[in-house]
C-alpha positions as CSV (number, residue, x, y, z in Angstrom):
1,X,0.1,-17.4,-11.8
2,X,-1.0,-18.9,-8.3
3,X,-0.8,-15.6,-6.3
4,X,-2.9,-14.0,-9.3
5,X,-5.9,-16.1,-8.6
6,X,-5.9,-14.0,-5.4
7,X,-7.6,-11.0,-7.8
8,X,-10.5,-13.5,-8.8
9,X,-12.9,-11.8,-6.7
10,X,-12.3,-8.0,-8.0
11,X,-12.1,-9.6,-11.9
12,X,-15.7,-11.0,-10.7
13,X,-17.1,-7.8,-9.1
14,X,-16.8,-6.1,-12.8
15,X,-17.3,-9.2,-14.8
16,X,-19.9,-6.9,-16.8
17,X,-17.2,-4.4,-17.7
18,X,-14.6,-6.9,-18.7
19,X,-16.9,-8.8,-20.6
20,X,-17.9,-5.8,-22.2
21,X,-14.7,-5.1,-23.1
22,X,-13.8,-8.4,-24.4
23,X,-16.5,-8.4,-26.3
24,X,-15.5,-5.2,-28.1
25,X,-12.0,-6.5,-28.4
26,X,-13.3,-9.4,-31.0
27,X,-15.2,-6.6,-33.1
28,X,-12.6,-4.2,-33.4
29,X,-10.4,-7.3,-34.3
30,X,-12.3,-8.6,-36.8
31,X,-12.6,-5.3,-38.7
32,X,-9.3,-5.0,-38.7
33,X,-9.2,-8.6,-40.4
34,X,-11.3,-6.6,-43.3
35,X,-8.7,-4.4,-44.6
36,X,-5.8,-7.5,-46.3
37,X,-8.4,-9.3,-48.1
38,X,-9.8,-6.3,-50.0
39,X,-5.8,-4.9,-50.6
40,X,-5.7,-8.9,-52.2
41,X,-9.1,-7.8,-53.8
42,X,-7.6,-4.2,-55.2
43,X,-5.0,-6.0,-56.8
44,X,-7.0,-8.8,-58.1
45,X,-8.9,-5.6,-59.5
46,X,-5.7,-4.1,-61.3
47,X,-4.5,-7.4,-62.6
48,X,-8.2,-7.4,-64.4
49,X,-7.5,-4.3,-65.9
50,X,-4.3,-4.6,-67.3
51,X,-5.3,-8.1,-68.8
52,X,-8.3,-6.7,-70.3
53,X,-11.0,-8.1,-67.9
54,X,-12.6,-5.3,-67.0
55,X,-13.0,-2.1,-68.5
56,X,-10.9,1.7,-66.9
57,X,-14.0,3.2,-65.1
58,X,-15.1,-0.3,-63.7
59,X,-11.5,-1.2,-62.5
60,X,-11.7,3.0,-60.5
61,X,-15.1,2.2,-59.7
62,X,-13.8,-1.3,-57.8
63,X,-10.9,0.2,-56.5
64,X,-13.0,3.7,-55.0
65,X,-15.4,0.7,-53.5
66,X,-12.8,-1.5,-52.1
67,X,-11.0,1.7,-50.4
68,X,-13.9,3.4,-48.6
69,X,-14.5,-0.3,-47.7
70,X,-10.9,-0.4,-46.2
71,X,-11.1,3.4,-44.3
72,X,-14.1,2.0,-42.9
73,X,-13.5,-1.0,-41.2
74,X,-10.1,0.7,-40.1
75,X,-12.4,3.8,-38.6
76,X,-14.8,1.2,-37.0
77,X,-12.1,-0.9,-35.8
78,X,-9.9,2.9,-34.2
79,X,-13.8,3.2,-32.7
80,X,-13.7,-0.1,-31.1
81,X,-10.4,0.2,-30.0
82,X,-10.8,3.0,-28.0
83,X,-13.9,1.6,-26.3
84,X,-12.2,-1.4,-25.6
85,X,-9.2,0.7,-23.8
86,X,-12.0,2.6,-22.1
87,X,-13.8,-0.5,-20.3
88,X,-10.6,-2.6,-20.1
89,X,-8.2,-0.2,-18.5
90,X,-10.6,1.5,-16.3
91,X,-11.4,-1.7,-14.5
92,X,-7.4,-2.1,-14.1
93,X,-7.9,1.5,-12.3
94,X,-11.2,0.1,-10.1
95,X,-9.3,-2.9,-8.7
96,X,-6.2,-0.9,-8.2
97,X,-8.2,1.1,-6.1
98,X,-9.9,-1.7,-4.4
99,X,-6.5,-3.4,-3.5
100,X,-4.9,-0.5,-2.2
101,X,-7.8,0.1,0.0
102,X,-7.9,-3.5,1.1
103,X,-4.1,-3.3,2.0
104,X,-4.2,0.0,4.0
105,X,-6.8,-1.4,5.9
106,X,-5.5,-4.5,6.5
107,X,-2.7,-2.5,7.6
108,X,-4.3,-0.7,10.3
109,X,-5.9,-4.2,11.5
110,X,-3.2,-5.5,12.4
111,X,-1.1,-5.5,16.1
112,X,1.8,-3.1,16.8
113,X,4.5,-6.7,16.3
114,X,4.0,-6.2,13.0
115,X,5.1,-3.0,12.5
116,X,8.2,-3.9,14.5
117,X,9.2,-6.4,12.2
118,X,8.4,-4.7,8.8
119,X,9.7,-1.5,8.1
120,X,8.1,1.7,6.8
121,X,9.9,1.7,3.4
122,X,8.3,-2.0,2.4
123,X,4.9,-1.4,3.7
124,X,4.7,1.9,1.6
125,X,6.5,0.1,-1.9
126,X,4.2,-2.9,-1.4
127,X,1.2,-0.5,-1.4
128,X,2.3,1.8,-4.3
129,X,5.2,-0.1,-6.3
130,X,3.4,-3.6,-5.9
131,X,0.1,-2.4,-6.5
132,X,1.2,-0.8,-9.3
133,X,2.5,-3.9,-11.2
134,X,-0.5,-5.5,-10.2
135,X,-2.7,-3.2,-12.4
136,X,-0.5,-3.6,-15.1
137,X,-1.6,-7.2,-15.2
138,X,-5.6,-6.6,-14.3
139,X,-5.6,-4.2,-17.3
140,X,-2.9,-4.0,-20.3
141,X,-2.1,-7.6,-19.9
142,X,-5.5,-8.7,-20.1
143,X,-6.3,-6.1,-22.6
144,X,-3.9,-6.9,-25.2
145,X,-3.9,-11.0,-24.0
146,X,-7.4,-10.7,-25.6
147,X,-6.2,-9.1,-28.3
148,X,-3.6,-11.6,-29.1
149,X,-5.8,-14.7,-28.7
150,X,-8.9,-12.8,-30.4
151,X,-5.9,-12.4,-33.8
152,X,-4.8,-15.4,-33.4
153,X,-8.3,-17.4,-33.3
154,X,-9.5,-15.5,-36.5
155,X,-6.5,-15.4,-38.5
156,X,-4.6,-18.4,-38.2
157,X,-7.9,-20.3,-39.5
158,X,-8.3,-18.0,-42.5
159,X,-5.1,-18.3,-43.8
160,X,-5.2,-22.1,-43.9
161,X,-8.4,-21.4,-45.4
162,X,-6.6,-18.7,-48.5
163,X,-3.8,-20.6,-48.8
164,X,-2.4,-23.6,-46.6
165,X,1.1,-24.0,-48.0
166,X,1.8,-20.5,-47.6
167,X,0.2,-20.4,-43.8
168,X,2.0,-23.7,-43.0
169,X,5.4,-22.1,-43.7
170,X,4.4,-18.9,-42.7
171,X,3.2,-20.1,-38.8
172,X,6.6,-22.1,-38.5
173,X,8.4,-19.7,-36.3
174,X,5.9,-19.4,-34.2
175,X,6.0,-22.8,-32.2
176,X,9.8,-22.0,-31.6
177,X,9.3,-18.5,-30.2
178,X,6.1,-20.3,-27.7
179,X,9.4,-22.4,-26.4
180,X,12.0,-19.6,-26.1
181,X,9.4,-17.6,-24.5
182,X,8.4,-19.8,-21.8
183,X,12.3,-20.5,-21.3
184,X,12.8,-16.6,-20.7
185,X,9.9,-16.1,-18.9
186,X,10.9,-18.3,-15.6
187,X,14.2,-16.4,-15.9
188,X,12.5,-12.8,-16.0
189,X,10.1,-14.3,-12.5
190,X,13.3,-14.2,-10.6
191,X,14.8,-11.9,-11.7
192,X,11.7,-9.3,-11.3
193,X,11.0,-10.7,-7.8
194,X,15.0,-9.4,-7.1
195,X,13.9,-5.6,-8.1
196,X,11.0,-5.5,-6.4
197,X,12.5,-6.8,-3.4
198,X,14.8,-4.3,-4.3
199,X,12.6,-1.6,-4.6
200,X,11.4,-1.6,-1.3
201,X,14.9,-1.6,0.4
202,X,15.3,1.8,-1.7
203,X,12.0,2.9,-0.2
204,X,12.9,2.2,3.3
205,X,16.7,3.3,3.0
206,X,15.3,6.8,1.6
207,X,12.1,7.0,4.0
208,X,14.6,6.8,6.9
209,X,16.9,8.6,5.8
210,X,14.8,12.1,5.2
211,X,12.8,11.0,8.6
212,X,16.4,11.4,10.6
213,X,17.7,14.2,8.3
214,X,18.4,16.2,11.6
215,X,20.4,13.7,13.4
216,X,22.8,12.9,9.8
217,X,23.5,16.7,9.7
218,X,24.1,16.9,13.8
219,X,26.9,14.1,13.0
220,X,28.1,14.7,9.9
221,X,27.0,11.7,8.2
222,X,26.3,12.7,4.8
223,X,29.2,11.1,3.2
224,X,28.7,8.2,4.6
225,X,24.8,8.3,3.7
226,X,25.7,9.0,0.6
227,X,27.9,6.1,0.3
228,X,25.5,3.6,1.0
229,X,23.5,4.9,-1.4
230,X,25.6,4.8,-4.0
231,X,26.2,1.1,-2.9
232,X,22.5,0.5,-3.2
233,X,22.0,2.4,-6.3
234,X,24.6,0.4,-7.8
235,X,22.9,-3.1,-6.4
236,X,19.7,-1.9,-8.1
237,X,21.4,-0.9,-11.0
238,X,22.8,-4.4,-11.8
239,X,19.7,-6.1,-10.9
240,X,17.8,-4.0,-13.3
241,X,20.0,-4.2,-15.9
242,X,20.2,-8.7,-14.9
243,X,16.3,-8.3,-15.9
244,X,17.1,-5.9,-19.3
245,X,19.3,-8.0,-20.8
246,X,16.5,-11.2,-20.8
247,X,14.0,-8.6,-21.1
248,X,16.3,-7.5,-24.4
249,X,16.2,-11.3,-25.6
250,X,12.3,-10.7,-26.8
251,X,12.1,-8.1,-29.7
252,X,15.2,-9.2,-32.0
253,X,13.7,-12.9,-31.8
254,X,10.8,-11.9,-32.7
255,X,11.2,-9.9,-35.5
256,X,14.1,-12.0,-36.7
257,X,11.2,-14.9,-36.4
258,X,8.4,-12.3,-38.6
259,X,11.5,-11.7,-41.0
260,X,11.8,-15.7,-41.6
261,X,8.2,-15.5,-42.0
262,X,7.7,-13.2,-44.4
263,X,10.2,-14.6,-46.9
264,X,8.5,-17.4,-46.6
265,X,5.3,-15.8,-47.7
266,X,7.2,-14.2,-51.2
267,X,9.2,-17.4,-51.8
268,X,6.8,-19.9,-51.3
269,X,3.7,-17.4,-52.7
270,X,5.7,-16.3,-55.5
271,X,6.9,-19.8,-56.5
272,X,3.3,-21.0,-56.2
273,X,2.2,-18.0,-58.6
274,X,4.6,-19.0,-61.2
275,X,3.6,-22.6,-60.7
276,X,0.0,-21.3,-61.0
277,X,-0.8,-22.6,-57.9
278,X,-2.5,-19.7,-56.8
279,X,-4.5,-17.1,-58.8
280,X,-3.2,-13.9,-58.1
281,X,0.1,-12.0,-56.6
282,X,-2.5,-10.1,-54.5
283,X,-2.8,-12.9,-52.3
284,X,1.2,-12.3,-51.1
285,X,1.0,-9.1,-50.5
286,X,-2.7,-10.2,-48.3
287,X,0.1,-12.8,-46.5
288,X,2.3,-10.0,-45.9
289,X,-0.4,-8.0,-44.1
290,X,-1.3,-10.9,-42.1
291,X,2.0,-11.8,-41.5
292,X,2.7,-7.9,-40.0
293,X,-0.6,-7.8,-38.1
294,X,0.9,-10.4,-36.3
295,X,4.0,-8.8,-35.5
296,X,2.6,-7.0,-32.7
297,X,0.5,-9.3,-31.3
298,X,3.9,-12.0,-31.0
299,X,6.2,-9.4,-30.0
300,X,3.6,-8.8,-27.5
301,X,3.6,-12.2,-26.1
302,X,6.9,-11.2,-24.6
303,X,5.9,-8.4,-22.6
304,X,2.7,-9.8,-21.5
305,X,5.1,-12.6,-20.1
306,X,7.5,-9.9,-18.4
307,X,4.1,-7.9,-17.0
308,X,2.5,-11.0,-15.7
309,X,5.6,-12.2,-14.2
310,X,6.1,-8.8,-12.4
311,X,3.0,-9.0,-11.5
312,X,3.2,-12.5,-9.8
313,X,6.2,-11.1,-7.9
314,X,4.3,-8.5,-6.4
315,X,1.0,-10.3,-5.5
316,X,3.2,-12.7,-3.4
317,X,4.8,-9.8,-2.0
318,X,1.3,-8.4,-1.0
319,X,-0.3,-11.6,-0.3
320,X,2.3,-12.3,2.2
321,X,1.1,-9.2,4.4
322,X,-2.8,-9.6,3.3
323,X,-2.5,-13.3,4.8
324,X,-1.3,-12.3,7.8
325,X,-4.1,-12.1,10.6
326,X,-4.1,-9.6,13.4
327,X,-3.4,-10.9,16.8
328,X,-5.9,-8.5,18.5
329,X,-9.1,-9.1,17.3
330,X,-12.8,-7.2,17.9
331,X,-14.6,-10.8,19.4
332,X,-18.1,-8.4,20.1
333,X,-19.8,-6.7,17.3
334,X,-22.4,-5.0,19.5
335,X,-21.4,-1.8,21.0
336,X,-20.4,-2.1,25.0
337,X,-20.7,1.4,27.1
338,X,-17.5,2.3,29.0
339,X,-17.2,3.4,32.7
340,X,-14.1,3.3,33.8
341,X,-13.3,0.7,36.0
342,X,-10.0,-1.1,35.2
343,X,-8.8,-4.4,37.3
344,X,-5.7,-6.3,36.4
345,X,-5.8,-10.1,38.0
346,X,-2.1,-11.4,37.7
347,X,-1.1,-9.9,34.6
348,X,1.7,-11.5,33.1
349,X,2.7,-9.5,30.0
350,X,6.4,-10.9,27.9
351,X,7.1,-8.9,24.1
352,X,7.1,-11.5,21.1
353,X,9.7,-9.8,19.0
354,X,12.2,-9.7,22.0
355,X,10.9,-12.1,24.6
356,X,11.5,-9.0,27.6
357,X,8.8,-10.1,30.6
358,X,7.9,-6.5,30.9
359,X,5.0,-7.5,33.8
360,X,5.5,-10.3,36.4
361,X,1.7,-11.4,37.7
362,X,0.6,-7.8,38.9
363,X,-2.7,-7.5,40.3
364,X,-4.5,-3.7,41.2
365,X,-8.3,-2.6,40.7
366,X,-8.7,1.6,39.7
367,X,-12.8,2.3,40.4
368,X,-14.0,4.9,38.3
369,X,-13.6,8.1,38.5
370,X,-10.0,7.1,40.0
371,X,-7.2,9.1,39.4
372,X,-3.4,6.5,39.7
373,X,-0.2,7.1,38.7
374,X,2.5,4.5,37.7
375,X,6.2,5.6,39.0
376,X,9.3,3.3,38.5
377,X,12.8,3.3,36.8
378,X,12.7,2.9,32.7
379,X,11.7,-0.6,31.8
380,X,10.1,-1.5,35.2
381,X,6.8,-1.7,32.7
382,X,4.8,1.7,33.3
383,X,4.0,2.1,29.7
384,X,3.0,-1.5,28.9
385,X,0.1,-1.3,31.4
386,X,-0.8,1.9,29.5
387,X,-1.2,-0.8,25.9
388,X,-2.7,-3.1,27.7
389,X,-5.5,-0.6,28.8
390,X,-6.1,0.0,25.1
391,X,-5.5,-3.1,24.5
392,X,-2.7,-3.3,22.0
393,X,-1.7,-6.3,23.1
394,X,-3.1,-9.1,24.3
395,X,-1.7,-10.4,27.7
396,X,0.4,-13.6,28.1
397,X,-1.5,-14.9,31.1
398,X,-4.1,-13.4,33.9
399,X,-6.9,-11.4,32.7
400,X,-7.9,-7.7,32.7
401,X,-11.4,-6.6,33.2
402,X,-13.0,-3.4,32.3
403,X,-16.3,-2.4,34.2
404,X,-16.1,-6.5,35.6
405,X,-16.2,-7.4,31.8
406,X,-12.9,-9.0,30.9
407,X,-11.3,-6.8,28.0
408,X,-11.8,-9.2,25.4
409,X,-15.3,-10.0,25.4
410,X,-15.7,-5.3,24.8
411,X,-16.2,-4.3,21.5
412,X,-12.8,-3.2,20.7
413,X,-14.0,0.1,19.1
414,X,-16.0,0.5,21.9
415,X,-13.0,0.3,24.3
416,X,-10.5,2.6,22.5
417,X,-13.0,5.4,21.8
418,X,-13.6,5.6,25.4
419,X,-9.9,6.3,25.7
420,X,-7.9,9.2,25.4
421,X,-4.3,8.5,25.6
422,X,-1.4,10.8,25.3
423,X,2.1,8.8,24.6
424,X,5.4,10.6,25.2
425,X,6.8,10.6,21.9
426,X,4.0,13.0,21.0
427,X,3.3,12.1,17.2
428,X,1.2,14.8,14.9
429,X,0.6,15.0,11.5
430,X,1.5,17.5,8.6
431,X,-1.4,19.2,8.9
432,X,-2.9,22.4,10.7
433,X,-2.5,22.3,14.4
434,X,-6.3,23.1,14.3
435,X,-7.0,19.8,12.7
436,X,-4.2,17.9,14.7
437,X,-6.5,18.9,18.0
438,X,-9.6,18.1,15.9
439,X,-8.7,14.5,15.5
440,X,-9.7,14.0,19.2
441,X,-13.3,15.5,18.1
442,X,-14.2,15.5,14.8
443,X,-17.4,18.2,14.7
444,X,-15.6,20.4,17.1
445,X,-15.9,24.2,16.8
446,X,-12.4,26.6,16.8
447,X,-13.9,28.0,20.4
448,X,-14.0,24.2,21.7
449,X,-10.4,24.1,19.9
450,X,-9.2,26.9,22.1
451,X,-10.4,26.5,25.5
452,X,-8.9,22.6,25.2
453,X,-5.8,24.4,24.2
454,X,-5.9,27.2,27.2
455,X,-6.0,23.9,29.6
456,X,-3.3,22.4,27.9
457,X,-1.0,25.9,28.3
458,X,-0.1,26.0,24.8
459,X,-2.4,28.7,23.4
460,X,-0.1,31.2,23.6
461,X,2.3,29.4,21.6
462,X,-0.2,29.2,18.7
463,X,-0.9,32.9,18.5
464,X,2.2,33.7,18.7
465,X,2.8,31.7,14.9
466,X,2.0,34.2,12.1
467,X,-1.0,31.7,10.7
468,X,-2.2,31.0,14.7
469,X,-4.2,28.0,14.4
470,X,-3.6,27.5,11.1
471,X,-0.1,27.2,10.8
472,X,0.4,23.9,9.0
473,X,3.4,21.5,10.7
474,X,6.0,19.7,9.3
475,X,6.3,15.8,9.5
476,X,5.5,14.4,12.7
477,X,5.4,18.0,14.1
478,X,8.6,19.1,13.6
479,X,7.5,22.6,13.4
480,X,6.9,22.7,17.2
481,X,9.3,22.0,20.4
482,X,9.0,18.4,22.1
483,X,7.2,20.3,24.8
484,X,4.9,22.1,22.5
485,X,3.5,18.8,21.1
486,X,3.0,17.2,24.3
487,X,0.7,20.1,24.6
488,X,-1.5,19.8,21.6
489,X,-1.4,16.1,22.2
490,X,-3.1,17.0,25.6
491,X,-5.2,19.2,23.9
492,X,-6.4,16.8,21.7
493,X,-7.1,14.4,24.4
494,X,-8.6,16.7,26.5
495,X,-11.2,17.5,23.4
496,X,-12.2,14.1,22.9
497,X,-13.7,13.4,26.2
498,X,-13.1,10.2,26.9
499,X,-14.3,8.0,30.2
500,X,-10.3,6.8,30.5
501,X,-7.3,9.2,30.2
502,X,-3.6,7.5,29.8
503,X,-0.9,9.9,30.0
504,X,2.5,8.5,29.6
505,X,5.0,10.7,30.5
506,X,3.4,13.7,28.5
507,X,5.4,16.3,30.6
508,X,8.7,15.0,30.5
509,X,9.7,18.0,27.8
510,X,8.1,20.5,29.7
511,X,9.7,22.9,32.5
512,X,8.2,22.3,36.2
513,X,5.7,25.3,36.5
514,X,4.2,24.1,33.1
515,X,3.8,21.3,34.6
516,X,2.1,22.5,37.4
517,X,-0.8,24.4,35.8
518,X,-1.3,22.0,33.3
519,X,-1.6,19.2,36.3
520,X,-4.1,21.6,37.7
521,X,-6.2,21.7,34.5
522,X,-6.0,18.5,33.7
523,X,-7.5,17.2,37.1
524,X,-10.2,19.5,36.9
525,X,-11.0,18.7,33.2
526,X,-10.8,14.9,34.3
527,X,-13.0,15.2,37.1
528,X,-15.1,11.6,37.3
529,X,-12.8,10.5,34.3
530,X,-10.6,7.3,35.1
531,X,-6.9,8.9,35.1
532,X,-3.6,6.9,34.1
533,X,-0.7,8.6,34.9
534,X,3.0,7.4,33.8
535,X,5.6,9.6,34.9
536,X,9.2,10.1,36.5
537,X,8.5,12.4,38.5
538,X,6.7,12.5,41.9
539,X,5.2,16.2,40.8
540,X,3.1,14.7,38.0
541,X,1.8,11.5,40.8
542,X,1.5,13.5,44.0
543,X,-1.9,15.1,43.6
544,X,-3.5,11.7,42.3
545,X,-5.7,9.2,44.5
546,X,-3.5,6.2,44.4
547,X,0.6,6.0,43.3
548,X,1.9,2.2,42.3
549,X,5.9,1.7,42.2
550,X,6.7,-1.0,39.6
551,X,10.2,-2.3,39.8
552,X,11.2,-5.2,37.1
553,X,7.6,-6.0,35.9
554,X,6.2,-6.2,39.7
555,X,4.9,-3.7,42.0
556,X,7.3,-2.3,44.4
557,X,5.1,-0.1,46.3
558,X,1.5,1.4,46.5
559,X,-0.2,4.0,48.0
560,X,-1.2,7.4,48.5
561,X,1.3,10.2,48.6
562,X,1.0,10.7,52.2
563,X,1.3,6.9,52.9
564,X,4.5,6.5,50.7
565,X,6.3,9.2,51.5
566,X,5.8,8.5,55.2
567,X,7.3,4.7,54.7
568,X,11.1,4.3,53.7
569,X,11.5,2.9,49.6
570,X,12.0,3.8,46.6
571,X,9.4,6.8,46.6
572,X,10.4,8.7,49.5
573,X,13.9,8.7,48.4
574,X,12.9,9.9,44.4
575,X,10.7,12.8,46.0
576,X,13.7,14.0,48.6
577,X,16.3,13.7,45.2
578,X,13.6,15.8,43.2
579,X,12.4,18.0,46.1
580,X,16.7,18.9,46.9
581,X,16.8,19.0,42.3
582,X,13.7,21.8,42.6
583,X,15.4,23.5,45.5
């Protein structure tokens, strides 16, 4: 139970509750302890009466007494029980809501490399499947592991007290189900390790699957998706059913074990009775009570082991990510004010995950207010100096300074809310396209909405949807054309405000006089804003005050318009191939 001590703190934080609920797990035990000694009593009561001991009415007068006794400790102990579920299994729900929250947060701590390595499918099992089986052990398994212990504590000691030969034969079985349990229960570990492992290979099968629907259909892969599915279902069917069959092992022992036990309790009790070892019969059938008040609690034993176990298999799971530390870290707590300036000092940038050198010691300084675009062939390392800006990543050597600050002594939160960056895959959620601009601002009014909208030429697509603005979008925006969510990501950029704009190729899906007026907008919108511009094409870098050409990671060419396109290279000939394209 190593990885469980990780939910120490939360078990801590409502110590009162638990406590609480422990607490009323020993009362409502103890009056259930009340109801096999007065059924020994009753019977006592009956053998009095048909030997002459007592009289008719003082043997119905006992027995009336000894039943409303017996309905009301088993009222009083339904009352307790249900109190006891209600502090004990609401705390399970408290710190399944804590841990959740402390994964998805974790989560958005840390750096872009993780999400390349994990996949969608795990990080959403491990937060709902794992979580899940976590709870199961903060509340059930503690909850009737208190019940258990509470039963055994107070009834194991009383029957030695009522009658020690019968107990001793009676608890027997119970030391050889302790051994086959702890046998199974490093069996059902592995095994429940193997389905949740394979739970999340479901999830991220599935999760991509729907995510690419379109493409599957477009090439006809639906028997073949199938297929693997089937193969995977199958996998997961065997591994569950590896983990039934020990999982199966539990209930026939145990009630074979109770079986063994109870005839026990009528051969030994009934041979004492005869031997007049022990007064009356009433104190078998008080055995056979105990005996079956102890049949849940041991068959529980088993599936405490099997939730616990579960349980450990998904803490390490989680623990695994929850461990990990994000490579980007805020260094400076106290808020830093943003201008604009950005100066790169030999910048050497290489990609853990595939060890690419995407930037080769660049150096270039953007004063505020500056408006540069970054032109070069796909992988020459346009986008890259787009995350470093933001700064998600860190870079592998030189240093980039923001205002003369280097980047990591800002406040990280500082930094990136002074941003406003528009990527090219355009990504919104499945929301209202009035809330997917919102996101850049989030007090902002419908007419703010609109006019950012107008700028970004994609008004007029909105209107024209039956709900306007509040037409709600499919997943990542499927609703609308590539083009159309460039827009709104424009528009939601343009909302915000921000001191630094990056835009990375956010007109690639639209047509050229698009292009144009939105250009136009945009650099009267950005007007003493710091300007990043990505692009392929020399429309989107002509109008801005400095153009760099990167080539492999280093820069090729810079200038203005005028001066490049006046100077044989690499720009001059990608503005005569587009100028002759337009034509």
């Amino acid at each position: 139970m190593k990885e469980l001590k990780y939910l120490n703190k939360y078990l801590k934080k409502y110590w009162v509750k638990i406590f609480a609920g422990i607490l009323i797990t020993i009362i409502a035990r103890i009056f259930s302890l009340v109801m096999p000694s007065y059924v020994n009593k009753s019977i006592k009561a009956v053998e009095n009466y048909i030997g002459d001991s007592i009289s008719k009415s003082e043997a119905k007068d006992v027995l009336l007494e000894y039943i409303l006794i017996i309905v009301g400790a088993a009222l009083l102990s339904a009352l307790f029980t249900f109190l006891m579920r209600q502090m004990i299994i609401n705390v399970s729900r408290y710190i399944e809501y804590d841990l959740k929250n402390e994964v998805f947060d974790h989560y958005q701590f840390l750096n872009l490399n993780f999400y390349k390595r994990n996949r969608i499918g795990d990080l959403m099992n491990r937060i709902s499947e794992d979580v899940g089986q976590v709870r199961m052990y903060a509340g059930p398994a503690i909850m009737y592991g208190i019940q258990t212990l509470t039963l055994f504590v107070c009834l194991i000691p009383l029957m030695f007290i009522k009658a020690p030969t019968i107990a001793f034969y009676t608890l027997i079985p119970l030391p050889i189900l302790s051994v086959l349990i702890y046998q199974i229960s490093k069996v059902i570990h592995k095994r429940s390790t193997k389905v949740q492992e394979y739970l999340s290979t479901l999830s991220t099968f599935t999760q991509e699957s729907f995510s690419g629907v379109s493409v599957i259909k477009a090439y006809c892969l639906e028997p073949q998706i199938n297929a693997e599915l089937r193969g995977l279902a199958k996998e997961g069917k065997d591994t569950s059913m590896d983990l039934a069959r020990v999982n199966a092992w539990f209930f026939p022992l145990m009630i074979l074990l109770i079986g063994i036990s109870n005839i026990f309790v009528i051969y030994i009790g009934g041979k004492q009775y005869i031997n007049g070892e022990i007064e009356s019969i009433g104190i078998i059938a008080e055995f056979i009570l105990y005996v079956n008040m102890l049949t849940w609690p041991v068959a529980v034993v088993g599936w405490l082991t099997s939730i616990v176990q579960r349980a450990e298999a998904s803490q390490k799971r989680i623990n695994e990510f929850l461990t990990e530390q994000p490579t980007i870290k805020n260094e400076v707590l106290e808020p830093t004010p943003i201008k604009g300036k950005i100066e790169f000092r030999n910048v050497t940038f290489t990609y853990e995950d595939t060890e690419i050198t995407a930037l080769k010691n660049i150096s270039f300084t953007i004063e505020p207010g500056e408006s540069v675009a970054f032109l070069g062939k796909t992988g020459s390392g346009k986008s890259t100096i787009l995350d470093l800006v933001s700064r998600l990543y860190d870079v592998s050597s030189g240093e980039i300074l923001i205002d003369d600050i280097p980047i990591k002594k800002l406040n990280l939160y500082s930094l990136r809310s002074a941003i406003g960056a528009v990527p090219q895959d355009a990504f919104l959620f499945s929301d209202t396209i009035e809330n997917n601009i919102r996101f850049g601002k989030e007090d902002a009014s419908i007419d703010e909405i609109i006019e950012v909208a107008k700028k970004a030429v994609v008004h007029e697509n909105i209107i024209g949807f039956s709900k306007q603005y509040n037409t709600i979008l499919g997943e990542r925006g499927i609703t609308l054309s590539g083009g159309q969510k460039q827009r709104v990501s424009i528009a939601r950029a343009l909302l915000k405000d921000p001191e630094i704009y990056l835009f990375d190729d956010c007109l690639s899906a639209v047509d050229t006089e698009t292009e144009e007026e939105i250009l136009a907008n945009l650099k009267n919108a950005s007007t003493d804003k710091t300007t990043l511009i990505v692009s392929h094409r020399v429309s989107s870098a002509k109008n801005t005050d400095k153009i760099i050409v990167l080539e492999d990671g280093s820069i090729l060419q810079e200038g203005t318009h005028e001066q490049l396109n006046n100077s044989e290279g690499y720009y001059k000939e990608l503005f005569l191939d587009q100028l002759s394209d337009k034509d």
